[in-house]
C-alpha positions as a printed NumPy array, in Angstrom:
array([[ 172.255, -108.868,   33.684],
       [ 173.681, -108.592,   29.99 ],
       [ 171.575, -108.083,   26.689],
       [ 172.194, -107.906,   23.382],
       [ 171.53 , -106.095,   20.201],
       [ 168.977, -105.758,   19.076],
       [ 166.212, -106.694,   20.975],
       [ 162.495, -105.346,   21.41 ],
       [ 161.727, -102.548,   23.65 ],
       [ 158.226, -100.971,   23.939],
       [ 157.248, -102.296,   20.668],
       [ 160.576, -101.348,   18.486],
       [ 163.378, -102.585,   18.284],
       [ 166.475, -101.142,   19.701],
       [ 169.728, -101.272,   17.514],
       [ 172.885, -100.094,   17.532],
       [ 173.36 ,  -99.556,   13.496],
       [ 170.993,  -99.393,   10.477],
       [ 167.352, -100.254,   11.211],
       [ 167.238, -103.712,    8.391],
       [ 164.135, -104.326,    6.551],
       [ 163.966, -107.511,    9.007],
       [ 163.791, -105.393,   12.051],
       [ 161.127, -103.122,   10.34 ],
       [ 159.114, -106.279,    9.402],
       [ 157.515, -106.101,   12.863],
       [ 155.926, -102.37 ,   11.525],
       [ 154.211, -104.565,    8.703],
       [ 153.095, -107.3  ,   10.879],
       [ 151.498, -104.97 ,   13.364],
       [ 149.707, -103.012,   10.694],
       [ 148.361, -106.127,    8.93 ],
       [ 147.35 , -107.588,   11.965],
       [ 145.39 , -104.521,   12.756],
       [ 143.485, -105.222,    9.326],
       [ 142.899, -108.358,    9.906],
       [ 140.816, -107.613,   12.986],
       [ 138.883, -104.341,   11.362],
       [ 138.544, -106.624,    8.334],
       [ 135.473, -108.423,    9.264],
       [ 133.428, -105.208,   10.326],
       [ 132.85 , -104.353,    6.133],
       [ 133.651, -100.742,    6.333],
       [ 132.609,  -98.705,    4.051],
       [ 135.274,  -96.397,    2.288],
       [ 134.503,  -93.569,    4.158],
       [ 135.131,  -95.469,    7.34 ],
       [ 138.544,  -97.085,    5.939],
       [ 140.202,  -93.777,    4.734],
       [ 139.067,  -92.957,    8.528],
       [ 141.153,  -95.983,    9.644],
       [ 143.805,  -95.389,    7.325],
       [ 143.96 ,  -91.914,    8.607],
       [ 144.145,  -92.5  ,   12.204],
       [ 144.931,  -95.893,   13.349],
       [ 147.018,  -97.206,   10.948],
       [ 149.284,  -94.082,   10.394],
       [ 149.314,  -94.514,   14.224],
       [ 151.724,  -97.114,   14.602],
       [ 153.478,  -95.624,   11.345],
       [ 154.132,  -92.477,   13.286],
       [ 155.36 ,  -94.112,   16.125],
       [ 158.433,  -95.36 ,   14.644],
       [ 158.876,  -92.457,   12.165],
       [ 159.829,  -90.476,   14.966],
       [ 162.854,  -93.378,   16.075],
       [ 164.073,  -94.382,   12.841],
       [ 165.055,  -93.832,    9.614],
       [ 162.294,  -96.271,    8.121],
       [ 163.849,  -98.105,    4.687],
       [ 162.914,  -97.186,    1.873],
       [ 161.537, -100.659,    0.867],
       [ 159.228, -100.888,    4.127],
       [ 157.877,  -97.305,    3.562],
       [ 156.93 ,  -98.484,   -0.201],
       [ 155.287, -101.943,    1.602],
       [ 153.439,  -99.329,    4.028],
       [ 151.8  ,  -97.412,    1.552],
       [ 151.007, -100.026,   -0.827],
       [ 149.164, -101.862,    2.576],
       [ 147.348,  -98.738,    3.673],
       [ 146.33 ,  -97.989,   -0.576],
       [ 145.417, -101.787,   -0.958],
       [ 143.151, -101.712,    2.259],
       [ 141.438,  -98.089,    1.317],
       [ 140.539,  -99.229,   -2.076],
       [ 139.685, -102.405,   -1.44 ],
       [ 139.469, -103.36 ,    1.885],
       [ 142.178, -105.606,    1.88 ],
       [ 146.026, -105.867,    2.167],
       [ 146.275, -107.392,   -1.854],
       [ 144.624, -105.42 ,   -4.237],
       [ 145.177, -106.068,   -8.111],
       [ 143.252, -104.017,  -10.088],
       [ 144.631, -100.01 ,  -10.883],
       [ 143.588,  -97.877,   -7.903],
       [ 141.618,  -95.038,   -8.747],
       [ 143.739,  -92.372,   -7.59 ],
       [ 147.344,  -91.737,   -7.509],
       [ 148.887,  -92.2  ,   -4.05 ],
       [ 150.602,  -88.898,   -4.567],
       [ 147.022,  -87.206,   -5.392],
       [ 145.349,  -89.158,   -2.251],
       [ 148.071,  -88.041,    0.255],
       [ 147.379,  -84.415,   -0.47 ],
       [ 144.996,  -82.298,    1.593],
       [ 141.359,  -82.387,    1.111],
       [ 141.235,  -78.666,    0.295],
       [ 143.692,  -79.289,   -2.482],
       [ 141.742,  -82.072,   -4.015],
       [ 143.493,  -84.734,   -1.964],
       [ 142.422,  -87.313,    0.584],
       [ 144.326,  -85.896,    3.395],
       [ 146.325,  -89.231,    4.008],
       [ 149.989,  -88.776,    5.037],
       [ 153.009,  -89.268,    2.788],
       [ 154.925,  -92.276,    5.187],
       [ 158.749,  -91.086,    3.64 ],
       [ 157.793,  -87.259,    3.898],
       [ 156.152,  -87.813,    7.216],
       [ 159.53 ,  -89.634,    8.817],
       [ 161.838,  -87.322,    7.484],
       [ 159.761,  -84.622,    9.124],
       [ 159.908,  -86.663,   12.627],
       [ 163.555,  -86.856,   12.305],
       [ 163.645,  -83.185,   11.367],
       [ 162.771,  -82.497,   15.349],
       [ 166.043,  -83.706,   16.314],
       [ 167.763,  -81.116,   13.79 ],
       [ 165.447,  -78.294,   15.077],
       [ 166.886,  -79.175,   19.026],
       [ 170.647,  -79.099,   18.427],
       [ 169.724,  -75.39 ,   16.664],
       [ 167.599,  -73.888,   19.606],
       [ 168.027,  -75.93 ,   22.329],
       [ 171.58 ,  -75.49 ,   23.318],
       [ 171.506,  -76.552,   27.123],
       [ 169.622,  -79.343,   26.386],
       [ 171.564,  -82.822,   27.402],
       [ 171.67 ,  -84.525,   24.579],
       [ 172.659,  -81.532,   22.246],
       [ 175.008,  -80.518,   24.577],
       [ 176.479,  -84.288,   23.92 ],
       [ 176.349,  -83.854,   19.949],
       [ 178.014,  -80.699,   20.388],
       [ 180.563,  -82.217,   22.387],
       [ 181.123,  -85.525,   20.113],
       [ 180.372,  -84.3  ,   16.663],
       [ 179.771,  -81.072,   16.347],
       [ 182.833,  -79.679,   18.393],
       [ 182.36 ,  -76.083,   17.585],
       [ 181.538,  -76.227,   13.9  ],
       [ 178.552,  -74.128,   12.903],
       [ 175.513,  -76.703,   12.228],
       [ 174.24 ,  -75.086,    9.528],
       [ 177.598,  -75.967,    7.652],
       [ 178.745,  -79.079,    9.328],
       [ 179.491,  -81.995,    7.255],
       [ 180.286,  -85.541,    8.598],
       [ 183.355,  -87.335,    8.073],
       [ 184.795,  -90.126,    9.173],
       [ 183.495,  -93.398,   10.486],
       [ 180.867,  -92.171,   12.297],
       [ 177.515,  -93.455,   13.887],
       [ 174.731,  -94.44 ,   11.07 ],
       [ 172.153,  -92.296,   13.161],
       [ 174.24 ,  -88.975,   13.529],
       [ 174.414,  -89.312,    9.315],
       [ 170.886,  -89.536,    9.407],
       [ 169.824,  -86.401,   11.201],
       [ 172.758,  -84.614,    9.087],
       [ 170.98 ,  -86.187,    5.993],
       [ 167.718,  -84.712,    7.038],
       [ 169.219,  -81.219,    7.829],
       [ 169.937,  -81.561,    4.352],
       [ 167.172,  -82.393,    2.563],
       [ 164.995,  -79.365,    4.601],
       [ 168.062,  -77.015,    3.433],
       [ 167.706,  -78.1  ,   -0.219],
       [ 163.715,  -78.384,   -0.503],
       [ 162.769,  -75.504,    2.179],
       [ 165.861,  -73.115,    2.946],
       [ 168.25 ,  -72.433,    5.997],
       [ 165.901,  -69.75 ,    7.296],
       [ 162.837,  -72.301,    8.277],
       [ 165.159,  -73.584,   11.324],
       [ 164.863,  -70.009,   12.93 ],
       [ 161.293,  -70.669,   13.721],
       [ 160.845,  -70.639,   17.855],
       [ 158.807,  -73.819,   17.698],
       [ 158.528,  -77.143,   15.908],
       [ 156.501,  -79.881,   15.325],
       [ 156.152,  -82.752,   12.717],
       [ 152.981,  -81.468,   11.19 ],
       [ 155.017,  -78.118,   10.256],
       [ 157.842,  -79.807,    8.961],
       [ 155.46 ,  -81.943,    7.   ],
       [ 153.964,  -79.223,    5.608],
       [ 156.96 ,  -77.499,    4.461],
       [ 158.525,  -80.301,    3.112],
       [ 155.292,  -81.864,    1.186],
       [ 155.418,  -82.35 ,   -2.521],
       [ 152.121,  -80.051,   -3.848],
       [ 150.453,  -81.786,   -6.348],
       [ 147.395,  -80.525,   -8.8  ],
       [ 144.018,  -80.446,   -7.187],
       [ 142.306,  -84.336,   -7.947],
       [ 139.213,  -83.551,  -10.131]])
């Protein structure tokens, strides 16, 4: 039986390069579509910043943790999630009352505790960094070591070449948590997203 790229599995779709703003289209439909069928229960704004907090981010984090979301679909994301919390709706036209930056910060900082979507999948990706530093018999670092890595300390490796988009993702990330965080946070002995969240979060003034 032959297939080809890409095609849908469990809900994403599986490609062998860049993920296009096409392929990431399906994130938006699914979101909207959720919405629409929460849209005729009139929630209160308490209840959608519950929504947006759980179910929507939900399917958000699900793919956050495959992909390297574009830029453009993160922005069409947040403005969804923003336009439905203040309004109740995907369209909303008037100013919203708080900055996005201000809302996504936690509620003991003034914030509304909602999660930054671009900080949130760089954080995801940052698991597969953490691995090939700790996790040196596992199969697939022991593959990365083998094809890219071939030796070369992590900390300082570089890619060159014509390599695969992915692999220049996760080195992108390593990057970014080097430059905003320092070398030393990938010594910790465990990982998840919400600590790499945390560490990489921008900290805004408390929202009076």
């Amino acid at each position: 039986m032959e297939g080809f790229l890409p095609f849908q599995y469990l809900g994403v779709p599986v490609t062998a390069g860049r993920l296009s703003k096409k392929e990431a289209s399906v994130l938006i439909e699914k979101i909207v579509e959720r919405i629409r069928n929460f849209g005729s229960r009139k929630l209160s704004y308490a209840g959608r910043l519950v929504l947006v907090n759980s179910v929507l981010t939900s399917l958000y984090t699900y793919w956050a943790q495959i992909f390297l979301i574009p830029k453009g679909v993160i922005r069409r994301v947040d403005a969804i999630c923003r336009n439905y919390l203040w309004d109740g709706s995907t369209e909303f036209l008037r100013a919203p009352r708080v900055a996005w930056n201000n809302a996504c910060a936690p509620k003991n900082e003034g914030g509304l505790g909602v999660r930054c979507s671009e900080t949130w999948n760089v954080a995801a990706i940052g698991k597969l960094v953490w691995w090939i530093y700790v996790m040196p018999d596992n199969l697939w670092v022991r593959w990365i070591n083998h094809v890219y890595l071939k030796g070369k300390n992590w900390s300082d490796y570089t890619p060159k070449g014509d390599i695969s988009w992915h692999w220049k993702v996760i080195c992108r990330v390593k990057d970014r948590f080097v430059q905003d965080v320092g070398s030393d946070f990938w010594r910790c002995q465990h990982y998840s997203v919400c600590s790499g969240y945390e560490a990489l979060r921008v900290r805004e003034p408390g929202v009076v």
